[in-house]
C-alpha positions in Angstrom: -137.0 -10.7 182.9 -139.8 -13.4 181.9 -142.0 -12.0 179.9 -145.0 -13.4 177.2 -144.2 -13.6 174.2 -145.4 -10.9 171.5 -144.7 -11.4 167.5 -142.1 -8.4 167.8 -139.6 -10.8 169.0 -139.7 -14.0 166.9 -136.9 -12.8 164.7 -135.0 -13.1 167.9 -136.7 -16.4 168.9 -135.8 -17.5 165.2 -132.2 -16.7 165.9 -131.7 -18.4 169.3 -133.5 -21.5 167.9 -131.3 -21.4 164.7 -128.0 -21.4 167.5 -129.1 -24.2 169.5 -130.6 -27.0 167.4 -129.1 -28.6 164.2 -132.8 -29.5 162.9 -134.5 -25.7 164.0 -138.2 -24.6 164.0 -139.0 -22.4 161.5 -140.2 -19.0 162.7 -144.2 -19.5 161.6 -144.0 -23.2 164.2 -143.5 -19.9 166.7 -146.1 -17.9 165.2 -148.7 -20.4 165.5 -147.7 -20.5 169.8 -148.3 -16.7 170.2 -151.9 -16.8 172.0 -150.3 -19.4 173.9 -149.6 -18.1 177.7 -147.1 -20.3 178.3 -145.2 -19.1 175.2 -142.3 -16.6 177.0 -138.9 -15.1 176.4 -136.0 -14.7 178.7 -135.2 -10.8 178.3 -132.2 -8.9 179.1 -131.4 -4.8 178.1 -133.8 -6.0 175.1 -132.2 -9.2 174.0 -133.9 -12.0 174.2 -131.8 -14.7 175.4 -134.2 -18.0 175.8 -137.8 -18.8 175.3 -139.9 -21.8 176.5 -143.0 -23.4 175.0 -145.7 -25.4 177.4 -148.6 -26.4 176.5 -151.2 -29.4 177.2 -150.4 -33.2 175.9 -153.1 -35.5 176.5 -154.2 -33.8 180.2 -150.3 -33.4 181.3 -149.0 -29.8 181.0 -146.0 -30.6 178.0 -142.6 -28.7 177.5 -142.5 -28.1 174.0 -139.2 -26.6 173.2 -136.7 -24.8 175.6 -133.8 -23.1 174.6 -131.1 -20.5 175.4 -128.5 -18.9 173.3 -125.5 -20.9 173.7 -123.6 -17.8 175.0 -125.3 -17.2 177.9 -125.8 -20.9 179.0 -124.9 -21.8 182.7 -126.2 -18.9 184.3 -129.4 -20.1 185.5 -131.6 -18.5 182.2 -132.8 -22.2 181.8 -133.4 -22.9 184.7 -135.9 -19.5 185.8 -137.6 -20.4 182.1 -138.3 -24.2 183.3 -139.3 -22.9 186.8 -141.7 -20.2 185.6 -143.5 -22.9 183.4 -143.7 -25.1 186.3 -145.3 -22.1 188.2 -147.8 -21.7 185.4 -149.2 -25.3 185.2 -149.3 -25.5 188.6 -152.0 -22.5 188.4 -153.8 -24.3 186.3 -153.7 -26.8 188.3 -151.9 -29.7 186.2 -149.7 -32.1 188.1 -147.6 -33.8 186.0 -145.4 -32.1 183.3 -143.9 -34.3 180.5 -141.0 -33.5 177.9 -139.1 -35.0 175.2 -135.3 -34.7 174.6 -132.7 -35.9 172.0 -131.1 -39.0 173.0 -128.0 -37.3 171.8 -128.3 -34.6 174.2 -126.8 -36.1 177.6 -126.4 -32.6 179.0 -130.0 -31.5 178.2 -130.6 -35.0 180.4 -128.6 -33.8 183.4 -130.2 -30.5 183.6 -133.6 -32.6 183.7 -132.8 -34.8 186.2 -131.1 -32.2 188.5 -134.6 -30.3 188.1 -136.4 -33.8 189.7 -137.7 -35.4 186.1 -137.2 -38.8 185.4 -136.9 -40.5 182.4 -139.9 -42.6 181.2 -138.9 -44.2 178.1 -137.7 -43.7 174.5 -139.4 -42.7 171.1 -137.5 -44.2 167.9 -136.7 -41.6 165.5 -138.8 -38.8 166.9 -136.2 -36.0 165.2 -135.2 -35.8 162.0 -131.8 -37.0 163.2 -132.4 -38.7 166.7 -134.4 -40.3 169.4 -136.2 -39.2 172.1 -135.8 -39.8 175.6 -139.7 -38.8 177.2 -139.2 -37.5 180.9 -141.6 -36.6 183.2 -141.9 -34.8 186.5 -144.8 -34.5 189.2 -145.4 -31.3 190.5 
């Protein structure tokens, strides 16, 4: 289940975050999103299993972070989190939607492309550690 986010689960946030990037958010980066509606969890039997971030960049709706626990990858949890922020910018009535991934990441690039973004260029060390590749889709 997709669900907003309350401040009950950003321990759990915390820990999926902590599992899926070498360079993490701290938790109170998450606190700051909570009156954000497009701040929501992936829930299952009361484990949150992903989260997604969108937001507004410069009149484009913009992914901010996207994650699932590593364990439960590869059964479509991204892919209902990435669809159900589609479905909110779409209500509010953006049409372009515009993310940022590591360079590094070439499967993070695959699941973008296979969900119809294209990449639009590259930002010299935007991570700690790495590039990013900007994509962007039209909705």
């Amino acid at each position: 289940m997709i669900r907003r986010v309350i401040i009950e689960d950003i321990p759990q946030i915390v820990q999926v975050e902590d599992a899926c990037f070498p360079v993490p958010w701290p938790d109170f980066l998450f606190k700051a999103h909570l009156n954000n509606p497009g701040f929501v969890v992936y829930e299952r039997e009361k484990e949150i299993l992903g989260y997604a971030i969108i937001g507004d960049s410069q009149g484009k709706a913009h992914l901010q972070n996207i994650a699932v626990h590593p364990d439960f990858r590869r059964q479509g949890i991204g892919t209902d989190l990435l669809e159900w922020c589609i479905d909110l910018v779409k209500l509010y009535g953006y049409h372009e939607i515009v993310l940022e991934v590591r360079e590094k990441n070439t499967g993070s690039h695959k699941f973008y492309i296979d969900m119809d973004f294209e990449i639009r260029g590259t930002v010299q060390d935007y991570y700690l550690d790495d590039n990013a590749i900007v994509m962007e889709r039209r909705i």
